[in-house]
Structures are given as structure tokens and as C-alpha cells.
N, CA, C and O atoms as a GROMACS GRO file, in nm:
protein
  472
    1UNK      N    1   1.263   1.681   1.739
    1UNK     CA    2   1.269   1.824   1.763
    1UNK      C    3   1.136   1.871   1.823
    1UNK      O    4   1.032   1.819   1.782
    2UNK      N    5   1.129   1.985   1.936
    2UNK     CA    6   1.039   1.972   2.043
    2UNK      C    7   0.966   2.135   1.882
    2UNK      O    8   1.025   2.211   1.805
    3UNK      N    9   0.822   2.105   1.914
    3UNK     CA   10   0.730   2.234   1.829
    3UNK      C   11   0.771   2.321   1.865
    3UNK      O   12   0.802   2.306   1.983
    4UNK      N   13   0.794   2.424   1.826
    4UNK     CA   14   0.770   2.569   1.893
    4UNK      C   15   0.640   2.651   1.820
    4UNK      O   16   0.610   2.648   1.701
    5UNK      N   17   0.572   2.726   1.930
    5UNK     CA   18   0.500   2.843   1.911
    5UNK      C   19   0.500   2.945   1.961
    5UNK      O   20   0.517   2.952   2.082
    6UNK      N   21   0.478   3.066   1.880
    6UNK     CA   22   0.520   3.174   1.939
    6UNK      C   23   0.358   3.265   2.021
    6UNK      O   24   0.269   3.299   1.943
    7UNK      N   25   0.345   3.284   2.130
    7UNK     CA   26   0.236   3.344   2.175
    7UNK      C   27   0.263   3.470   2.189
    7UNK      O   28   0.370   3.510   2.237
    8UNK      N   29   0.154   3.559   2.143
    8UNK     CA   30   0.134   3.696   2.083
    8UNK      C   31   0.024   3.738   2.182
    8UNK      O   32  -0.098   3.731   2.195
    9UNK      N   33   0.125   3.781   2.239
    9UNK     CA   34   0.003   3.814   2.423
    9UNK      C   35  -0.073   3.914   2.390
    9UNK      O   36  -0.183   3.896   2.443
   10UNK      N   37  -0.070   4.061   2.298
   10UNK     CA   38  -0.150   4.114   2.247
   10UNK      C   39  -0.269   4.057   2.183
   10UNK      O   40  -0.373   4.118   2.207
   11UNK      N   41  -0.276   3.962   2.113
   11UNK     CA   42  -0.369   3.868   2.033
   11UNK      C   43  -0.448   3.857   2.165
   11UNK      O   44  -0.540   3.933   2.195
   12UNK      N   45  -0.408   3.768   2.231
   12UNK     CA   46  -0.499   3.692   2.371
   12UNK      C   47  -0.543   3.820   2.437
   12UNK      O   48  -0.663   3.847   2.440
   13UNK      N   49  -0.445   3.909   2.497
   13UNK     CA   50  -0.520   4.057   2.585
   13UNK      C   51  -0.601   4.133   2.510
   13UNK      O   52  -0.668   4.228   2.553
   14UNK      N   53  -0.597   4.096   2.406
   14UNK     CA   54  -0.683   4.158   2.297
   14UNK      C   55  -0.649   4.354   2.318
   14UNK      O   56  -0.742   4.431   2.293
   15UNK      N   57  -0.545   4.398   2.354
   15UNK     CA   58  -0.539   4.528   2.384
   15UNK      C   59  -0.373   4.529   2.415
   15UNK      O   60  -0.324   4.433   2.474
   16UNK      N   61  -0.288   4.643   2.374
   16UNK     CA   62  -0.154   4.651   2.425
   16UNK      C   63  -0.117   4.704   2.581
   16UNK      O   64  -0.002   4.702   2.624
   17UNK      N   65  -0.253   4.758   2.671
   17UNK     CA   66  -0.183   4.754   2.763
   17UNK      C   67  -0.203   4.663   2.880
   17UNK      O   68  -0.305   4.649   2.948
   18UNK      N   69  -0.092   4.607   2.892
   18UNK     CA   70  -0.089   4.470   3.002
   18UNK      C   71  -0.030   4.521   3.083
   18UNK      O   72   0.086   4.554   3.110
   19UNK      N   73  -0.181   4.525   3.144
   19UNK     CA   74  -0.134   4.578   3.338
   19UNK      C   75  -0.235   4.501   3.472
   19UNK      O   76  -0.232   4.522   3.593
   20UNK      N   77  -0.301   4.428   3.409
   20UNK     CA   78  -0.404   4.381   3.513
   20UNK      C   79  -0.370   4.207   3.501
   20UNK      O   80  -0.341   4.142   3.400
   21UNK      N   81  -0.389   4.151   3.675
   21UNK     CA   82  -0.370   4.028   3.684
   21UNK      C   83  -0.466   3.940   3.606
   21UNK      O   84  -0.431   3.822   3.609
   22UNK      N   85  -0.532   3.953   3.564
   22UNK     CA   86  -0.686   3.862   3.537
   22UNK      C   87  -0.603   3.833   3.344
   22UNK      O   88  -0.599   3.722   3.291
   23UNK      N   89  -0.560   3.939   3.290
   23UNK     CA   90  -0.534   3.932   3.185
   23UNK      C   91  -0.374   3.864   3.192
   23UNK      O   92  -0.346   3.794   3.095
   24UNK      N   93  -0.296   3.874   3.270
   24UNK     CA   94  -0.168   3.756   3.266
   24UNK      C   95  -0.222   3.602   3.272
   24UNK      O   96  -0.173   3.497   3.231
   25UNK      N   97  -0.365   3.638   3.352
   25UNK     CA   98  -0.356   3.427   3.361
   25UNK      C   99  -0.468   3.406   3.211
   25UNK      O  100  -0.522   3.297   3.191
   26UNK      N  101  -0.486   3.502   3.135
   26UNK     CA  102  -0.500   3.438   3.015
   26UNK      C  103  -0.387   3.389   2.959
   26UNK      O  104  -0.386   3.279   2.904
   27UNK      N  105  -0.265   3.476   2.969
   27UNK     CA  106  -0.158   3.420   2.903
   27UNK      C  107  -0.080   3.300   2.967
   27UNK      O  108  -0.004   3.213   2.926
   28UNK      N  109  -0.132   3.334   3.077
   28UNK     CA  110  -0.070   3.183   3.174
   28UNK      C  111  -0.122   3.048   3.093
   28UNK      O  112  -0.058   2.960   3.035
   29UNK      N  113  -0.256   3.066   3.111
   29UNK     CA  114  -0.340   2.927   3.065
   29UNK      C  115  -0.271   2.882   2.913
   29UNK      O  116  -0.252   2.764   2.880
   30UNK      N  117  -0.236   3.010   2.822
   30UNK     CA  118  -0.201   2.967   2.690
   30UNK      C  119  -0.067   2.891   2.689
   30UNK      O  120  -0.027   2.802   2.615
   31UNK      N  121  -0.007   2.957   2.799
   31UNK     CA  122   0.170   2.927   2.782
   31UNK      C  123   0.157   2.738   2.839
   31UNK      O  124   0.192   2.633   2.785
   32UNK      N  125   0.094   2.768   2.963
   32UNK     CA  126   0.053   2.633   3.021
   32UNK      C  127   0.056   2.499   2.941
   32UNK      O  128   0.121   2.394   2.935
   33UNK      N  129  -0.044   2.556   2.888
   33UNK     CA  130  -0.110   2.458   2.732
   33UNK      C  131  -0.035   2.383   2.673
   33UNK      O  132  -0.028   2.260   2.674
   34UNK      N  133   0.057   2.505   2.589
   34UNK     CA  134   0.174   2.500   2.494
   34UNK      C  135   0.283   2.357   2.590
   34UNK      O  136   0.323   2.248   2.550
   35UNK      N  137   0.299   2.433   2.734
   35UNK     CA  138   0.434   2.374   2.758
   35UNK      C  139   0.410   2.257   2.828
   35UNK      O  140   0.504   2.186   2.866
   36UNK      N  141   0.286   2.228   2.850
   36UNK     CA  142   0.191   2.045   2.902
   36UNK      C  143   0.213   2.001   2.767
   36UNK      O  144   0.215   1.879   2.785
   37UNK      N  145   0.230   2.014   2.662
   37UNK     CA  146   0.205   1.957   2.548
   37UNK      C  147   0.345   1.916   2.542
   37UNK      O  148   0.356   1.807   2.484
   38UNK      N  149   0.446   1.961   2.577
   38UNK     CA  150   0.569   1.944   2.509
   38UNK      C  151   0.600   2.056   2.412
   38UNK      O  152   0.684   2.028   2.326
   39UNK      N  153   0.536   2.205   2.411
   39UNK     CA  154   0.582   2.266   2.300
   39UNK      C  155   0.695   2.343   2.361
   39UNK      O  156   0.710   2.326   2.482
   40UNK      N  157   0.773   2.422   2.303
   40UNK     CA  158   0.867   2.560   2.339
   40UNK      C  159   0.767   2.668   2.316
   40UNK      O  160   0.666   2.677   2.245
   41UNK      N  161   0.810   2.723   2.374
   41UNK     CA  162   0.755   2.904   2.364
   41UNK      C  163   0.789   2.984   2.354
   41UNK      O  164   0.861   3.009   2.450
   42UNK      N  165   0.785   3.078   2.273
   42UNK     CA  166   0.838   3.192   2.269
   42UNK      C  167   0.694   3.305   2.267
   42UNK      O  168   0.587   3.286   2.210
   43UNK      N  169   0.745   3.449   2.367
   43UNK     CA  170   0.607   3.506   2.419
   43UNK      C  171   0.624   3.653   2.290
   43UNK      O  172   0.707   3.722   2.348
   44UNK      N  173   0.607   3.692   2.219
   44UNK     CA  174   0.621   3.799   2.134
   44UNK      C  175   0.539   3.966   2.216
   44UNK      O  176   0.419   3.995   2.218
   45UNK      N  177   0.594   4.003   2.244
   45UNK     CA  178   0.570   4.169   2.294
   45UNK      C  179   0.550   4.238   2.250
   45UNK      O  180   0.554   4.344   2.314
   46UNK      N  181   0.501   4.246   2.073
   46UNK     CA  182   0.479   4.311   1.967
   46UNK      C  183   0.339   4.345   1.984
   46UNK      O  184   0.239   4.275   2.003
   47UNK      N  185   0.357   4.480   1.973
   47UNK     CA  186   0.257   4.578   2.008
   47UNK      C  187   0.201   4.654   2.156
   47UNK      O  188   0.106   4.732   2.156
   48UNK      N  189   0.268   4.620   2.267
   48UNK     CA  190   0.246   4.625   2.380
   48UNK      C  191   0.277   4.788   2.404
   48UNK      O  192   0.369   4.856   2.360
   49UNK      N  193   0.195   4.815   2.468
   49UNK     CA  194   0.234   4.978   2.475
   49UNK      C  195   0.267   4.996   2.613
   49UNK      O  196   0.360   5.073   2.636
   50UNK      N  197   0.208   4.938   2.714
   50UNK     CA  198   0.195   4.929   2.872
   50UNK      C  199   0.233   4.811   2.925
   50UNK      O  200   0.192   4.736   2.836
   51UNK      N  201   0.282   4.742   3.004
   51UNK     CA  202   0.293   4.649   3.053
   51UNK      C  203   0.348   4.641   3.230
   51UNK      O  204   0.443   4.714   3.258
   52UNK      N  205   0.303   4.576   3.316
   52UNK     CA  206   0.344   4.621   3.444
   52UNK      C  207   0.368   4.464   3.512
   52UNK      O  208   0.329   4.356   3.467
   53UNK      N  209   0.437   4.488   3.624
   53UNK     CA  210   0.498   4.321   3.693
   53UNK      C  211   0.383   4.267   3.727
   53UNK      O  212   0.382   4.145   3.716
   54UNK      N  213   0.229   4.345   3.786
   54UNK     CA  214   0.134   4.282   3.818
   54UNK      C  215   0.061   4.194   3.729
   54UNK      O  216  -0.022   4.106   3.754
   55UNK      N  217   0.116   4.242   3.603
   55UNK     CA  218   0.064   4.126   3.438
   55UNK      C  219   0.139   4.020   3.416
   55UNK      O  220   0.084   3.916   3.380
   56UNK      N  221   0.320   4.028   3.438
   56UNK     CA  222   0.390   3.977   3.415
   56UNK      C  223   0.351   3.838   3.532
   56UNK      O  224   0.328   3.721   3.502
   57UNK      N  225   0.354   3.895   3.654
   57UNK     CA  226   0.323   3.794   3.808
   57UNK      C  227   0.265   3.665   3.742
   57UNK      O  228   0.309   3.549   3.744
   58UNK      N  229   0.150   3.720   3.682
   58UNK     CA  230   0.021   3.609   3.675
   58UNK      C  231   0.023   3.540   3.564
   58UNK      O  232  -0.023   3.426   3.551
   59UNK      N  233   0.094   3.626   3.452
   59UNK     CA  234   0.130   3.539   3.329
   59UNK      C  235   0.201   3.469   3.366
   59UNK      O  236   0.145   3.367   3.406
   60UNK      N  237   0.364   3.465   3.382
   60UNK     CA  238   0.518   3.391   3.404
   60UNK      C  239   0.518   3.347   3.514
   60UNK      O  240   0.544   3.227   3.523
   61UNK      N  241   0.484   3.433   3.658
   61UNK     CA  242   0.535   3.357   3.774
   61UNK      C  243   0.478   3.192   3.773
   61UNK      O  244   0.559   3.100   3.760
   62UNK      N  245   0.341   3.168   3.788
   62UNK     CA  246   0.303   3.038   3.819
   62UNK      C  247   0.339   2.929   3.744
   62UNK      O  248   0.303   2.813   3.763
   63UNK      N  249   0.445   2.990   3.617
   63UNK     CA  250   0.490   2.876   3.581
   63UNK      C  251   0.597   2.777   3.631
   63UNK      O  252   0.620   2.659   3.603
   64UNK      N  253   0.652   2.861   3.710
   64UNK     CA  254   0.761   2.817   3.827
   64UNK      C  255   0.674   2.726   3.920
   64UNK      O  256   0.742   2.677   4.010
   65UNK      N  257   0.551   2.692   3.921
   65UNK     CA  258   0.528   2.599   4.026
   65UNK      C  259   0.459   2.484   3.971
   65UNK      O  260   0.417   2.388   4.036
   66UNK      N  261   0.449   2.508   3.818
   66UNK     CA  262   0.443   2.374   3.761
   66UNK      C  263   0.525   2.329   3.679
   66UNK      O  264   0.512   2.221   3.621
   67UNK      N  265   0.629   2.415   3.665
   67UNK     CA  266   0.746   2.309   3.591
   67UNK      C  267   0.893   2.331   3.664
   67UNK      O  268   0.914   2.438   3.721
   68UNK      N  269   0.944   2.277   3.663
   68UNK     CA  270   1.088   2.289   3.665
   68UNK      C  271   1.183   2.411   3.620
   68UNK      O  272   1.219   2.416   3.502
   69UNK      N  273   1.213   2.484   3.688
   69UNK     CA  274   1.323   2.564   3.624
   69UNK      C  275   1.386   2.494   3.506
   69UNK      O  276   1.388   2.564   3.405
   70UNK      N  277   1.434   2.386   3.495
   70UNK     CA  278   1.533   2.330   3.402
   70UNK      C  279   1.424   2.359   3.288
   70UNK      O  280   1.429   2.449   3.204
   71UNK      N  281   1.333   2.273   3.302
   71UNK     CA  282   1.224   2.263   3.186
   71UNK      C  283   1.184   2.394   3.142
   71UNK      O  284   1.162   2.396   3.020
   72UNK      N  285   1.169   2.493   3.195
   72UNK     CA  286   1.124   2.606   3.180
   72UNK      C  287   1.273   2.676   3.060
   72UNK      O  288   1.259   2.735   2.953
   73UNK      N  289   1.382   2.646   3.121
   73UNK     CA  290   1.511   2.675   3.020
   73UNK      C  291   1.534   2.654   2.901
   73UNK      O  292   1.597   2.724   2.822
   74UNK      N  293   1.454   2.505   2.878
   74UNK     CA  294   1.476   2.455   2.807
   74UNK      C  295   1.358   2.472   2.676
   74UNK      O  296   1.368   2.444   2.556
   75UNK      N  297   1.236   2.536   2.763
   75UNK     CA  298   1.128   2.556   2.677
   75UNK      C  299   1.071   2.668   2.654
   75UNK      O  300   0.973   2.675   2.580
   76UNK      N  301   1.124   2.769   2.712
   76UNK     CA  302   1.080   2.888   2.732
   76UNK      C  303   1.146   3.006   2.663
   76UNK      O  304   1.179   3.104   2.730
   77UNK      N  305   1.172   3.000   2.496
   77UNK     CA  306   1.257   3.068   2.423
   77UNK      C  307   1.254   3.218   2.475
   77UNK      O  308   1.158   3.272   2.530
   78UNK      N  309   1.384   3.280   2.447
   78UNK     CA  310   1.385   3.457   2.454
   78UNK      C  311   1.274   3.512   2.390
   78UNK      O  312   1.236   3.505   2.273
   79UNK      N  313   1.217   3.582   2.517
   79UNK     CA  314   1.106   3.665   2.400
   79UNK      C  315   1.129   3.792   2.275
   79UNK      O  316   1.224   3.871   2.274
   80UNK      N  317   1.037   3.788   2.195
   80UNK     CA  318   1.091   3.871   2.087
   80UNK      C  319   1.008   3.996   2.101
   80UNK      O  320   0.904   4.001   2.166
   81UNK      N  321   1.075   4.120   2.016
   81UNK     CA  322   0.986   4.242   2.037
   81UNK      C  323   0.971   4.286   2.140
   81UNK      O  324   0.862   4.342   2.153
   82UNK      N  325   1.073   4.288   2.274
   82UNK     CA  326   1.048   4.334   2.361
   82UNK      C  327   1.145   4.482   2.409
   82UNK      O  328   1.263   4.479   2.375
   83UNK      N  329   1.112   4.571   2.464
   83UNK     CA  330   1.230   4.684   2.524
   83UNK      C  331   1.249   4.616   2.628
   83UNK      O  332   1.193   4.525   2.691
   84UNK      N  333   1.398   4.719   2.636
   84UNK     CA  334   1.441   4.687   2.751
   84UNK      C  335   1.395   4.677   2.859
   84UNK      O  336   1.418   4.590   2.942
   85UNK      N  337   1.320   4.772   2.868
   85UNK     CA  338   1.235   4.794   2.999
   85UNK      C  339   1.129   4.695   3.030
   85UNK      O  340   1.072   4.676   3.138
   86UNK      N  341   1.116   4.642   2.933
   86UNK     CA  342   0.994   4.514   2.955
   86UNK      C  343   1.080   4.346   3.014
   86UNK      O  344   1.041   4.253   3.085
   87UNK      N  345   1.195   4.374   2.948
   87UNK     CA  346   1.327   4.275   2.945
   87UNK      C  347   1.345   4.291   3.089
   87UNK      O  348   1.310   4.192   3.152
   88UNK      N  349   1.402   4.415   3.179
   88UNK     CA  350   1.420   4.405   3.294
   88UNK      C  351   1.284   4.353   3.384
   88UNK      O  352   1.279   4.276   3.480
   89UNK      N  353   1.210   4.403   3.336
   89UNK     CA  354   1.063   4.387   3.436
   89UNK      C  355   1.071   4.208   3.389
   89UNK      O  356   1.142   4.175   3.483
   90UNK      N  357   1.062   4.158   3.359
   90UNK     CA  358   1.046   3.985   3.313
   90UNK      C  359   1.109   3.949   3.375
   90UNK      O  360   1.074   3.850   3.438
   91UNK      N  361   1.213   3.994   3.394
   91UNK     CA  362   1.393   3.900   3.482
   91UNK      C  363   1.380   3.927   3.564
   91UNK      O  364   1.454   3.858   3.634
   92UNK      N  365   1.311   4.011   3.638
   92UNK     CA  366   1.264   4.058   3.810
   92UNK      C  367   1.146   3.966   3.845
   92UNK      O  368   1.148   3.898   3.948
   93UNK      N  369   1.038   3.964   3.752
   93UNK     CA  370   0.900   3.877   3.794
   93UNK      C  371   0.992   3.707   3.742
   93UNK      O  372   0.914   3.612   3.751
   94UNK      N  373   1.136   3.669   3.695
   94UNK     CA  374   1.112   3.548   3.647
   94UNK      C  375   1.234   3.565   3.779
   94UNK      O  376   1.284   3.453   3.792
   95UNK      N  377   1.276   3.631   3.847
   95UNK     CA  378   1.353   3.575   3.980
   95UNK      C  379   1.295   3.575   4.075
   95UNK      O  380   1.323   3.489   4.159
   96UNK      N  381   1.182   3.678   4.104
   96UNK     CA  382   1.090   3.640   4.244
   96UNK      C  383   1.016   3.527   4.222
   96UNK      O  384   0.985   3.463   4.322
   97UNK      N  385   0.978   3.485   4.105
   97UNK     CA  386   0.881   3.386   4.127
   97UNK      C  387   0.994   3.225   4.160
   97UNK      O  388   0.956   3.140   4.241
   98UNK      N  389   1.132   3.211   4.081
   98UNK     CA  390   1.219   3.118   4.137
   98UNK      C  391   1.209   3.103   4.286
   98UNK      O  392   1.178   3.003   4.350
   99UNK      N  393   1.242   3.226   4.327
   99UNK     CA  394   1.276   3.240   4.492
   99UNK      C  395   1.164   3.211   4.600
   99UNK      O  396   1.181   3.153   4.707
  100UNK      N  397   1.026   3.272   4.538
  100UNK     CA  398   0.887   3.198   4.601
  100UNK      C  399   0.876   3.029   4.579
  100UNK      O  400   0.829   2.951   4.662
  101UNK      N  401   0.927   2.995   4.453
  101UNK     CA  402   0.856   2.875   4.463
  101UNK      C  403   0.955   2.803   4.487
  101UNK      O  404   0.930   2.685   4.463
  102UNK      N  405   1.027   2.815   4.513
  102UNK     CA  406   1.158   2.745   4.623
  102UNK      C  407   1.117   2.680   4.793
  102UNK      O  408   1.131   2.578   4.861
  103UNK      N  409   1.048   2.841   4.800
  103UNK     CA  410   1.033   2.800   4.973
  103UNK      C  411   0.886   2.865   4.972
  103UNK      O  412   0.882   2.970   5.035
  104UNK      N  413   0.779   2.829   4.920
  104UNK     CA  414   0.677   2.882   4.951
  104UNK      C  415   0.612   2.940   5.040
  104UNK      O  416   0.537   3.038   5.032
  105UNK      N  417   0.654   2.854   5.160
  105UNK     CA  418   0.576   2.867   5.339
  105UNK      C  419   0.680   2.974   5.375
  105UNK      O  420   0.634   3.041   5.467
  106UNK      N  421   0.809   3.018   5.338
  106UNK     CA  422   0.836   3.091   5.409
  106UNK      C  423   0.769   3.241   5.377
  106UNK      O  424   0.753   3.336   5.453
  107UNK      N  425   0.737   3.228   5.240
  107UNK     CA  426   0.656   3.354   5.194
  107UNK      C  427   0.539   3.338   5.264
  107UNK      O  428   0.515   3.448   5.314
  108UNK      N  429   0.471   3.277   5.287
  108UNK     CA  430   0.338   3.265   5.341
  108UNK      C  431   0.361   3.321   5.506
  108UNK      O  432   0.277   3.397   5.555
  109UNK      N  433   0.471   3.279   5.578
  109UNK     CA  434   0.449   3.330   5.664
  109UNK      C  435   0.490   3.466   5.682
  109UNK      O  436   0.422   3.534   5.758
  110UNK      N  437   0.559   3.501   5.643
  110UNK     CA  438   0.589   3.653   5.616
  110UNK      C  439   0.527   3.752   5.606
  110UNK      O  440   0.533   3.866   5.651
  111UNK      N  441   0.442   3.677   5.521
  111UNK     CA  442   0.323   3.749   5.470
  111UNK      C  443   0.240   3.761   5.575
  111UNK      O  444   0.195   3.870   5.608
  112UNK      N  445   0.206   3.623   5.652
  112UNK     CA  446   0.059   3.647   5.785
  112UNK      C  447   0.169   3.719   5.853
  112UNK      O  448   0.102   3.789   5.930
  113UNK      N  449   0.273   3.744   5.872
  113UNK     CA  450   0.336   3.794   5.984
  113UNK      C  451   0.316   3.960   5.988
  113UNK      O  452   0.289   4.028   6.087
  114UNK      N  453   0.339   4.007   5.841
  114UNK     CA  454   0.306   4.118   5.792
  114UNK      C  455   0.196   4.220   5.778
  114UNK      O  456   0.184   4.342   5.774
  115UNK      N  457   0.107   4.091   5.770
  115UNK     CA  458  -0.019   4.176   5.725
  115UNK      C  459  -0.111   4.091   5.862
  115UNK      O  460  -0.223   4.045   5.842
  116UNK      N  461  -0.059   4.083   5.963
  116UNK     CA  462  -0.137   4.021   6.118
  116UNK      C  463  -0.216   3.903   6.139
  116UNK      O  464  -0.272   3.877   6.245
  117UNK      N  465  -0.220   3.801   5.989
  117UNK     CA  466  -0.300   3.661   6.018
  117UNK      C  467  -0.249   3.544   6.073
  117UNK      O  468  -0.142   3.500   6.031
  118UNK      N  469  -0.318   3.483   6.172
  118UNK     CA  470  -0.266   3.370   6.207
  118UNK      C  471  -0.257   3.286   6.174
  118UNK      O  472  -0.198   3.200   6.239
   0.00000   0.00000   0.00000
């Protein structure tokens, strides 16, 4: 039977409102950790007063480019303590980041195409 731990992103942000990128890749690095190890995860939302996709991005997205969707299914329990509204915002940052790390370069070029780099 695979460990589970539950990460208490308040604990790590040390503050309930999660809105800045710098503070998702703390939670990135923790979740990381957990799920290189072989653990499950479950992310607890208890106490969060604020939370925005630009926190969510940097926490959840990059996990899509080091594991497997499957693996990620399989290890990445429902989070607890969360509203709805935090529920929808997760399932939006956990489908763009599928869809980026699918085809990476096509985001990349889009992007120089967008914003004028060659």
C-alpha cells in the first residue's frame, strides 16, 4: 500500500492567501518530494482565504511535466477543505497544464508569435 500524506499548503505559505507564483512552487517542491518518493497526496485547503490560478499554475501545473497523467491519478488524492470555487479554479489550472504539456512547442510558439519574439 502506496503512504499517503496530506500537504497543508497553508502550513508551507505560511499565510491563507495564495495568490503569488513564488509561493505555489513552495508547494510544488513539497508535492514533488512526496510523489518522487512514491507517496499519494492529498493537498488540504484548510484555511485558505484567497487563492488565485497564478498560485495554483506553479503549485499543480508543473507536475504534469514530470509525471504522467496516469501517475498523477493515481497519486494525487481529492483535495480536502476546499470550495467550490477553489474546486473549479484547480480543474481549469489541472486542464491547461494537461493541454501545455502535451504539445509544449506549440505553446511556445504562440506565445513568440504573440508577444513578437523570434
Amino acid at each position: 500500500m502506496t503512504e499517503s500524506i496530506t500537504v497543508k499548503i497553508v502550513s508551507i505559505v505560511e499565510s491563507g492567501i495564495c495568490v503569488a507564483a513564488e509561493d505555489g512552487e513552495k508547494v510544488y517542491h513539497v508535492v514533488y518530494e512526496a510523489l518522487k518518493n512514491g507517496k499519494s497526496v492529498t493537498l488540504s485547503f484548510k484555511g485558505i482565504e484567497d487563492l488565485t490560478s497564478v498560485f495554483l499554475n506553479a503549485a499543480i501545473g508543473p507536475l504534469y511535466g514530470e509525471f504522467s497523467e496516469e501517475f498523477l491519478k493515481t497519486h494525487m488524492n481529492p483535495p480536502q477543505d476546499a470550495s467550490q470555487q477553489d474546486l473549479d479554479t484547480l480543474k481549469r489550472c489541472v486542464e491547461r497544464a494537461k493541454e501545455y504539456y502535451r504539445d509544449p512547442e506549440r505553446f511556445r510558439s504562440v506565445e513568440a508569435e504573440v508577444f513578437g519574439d523570434d
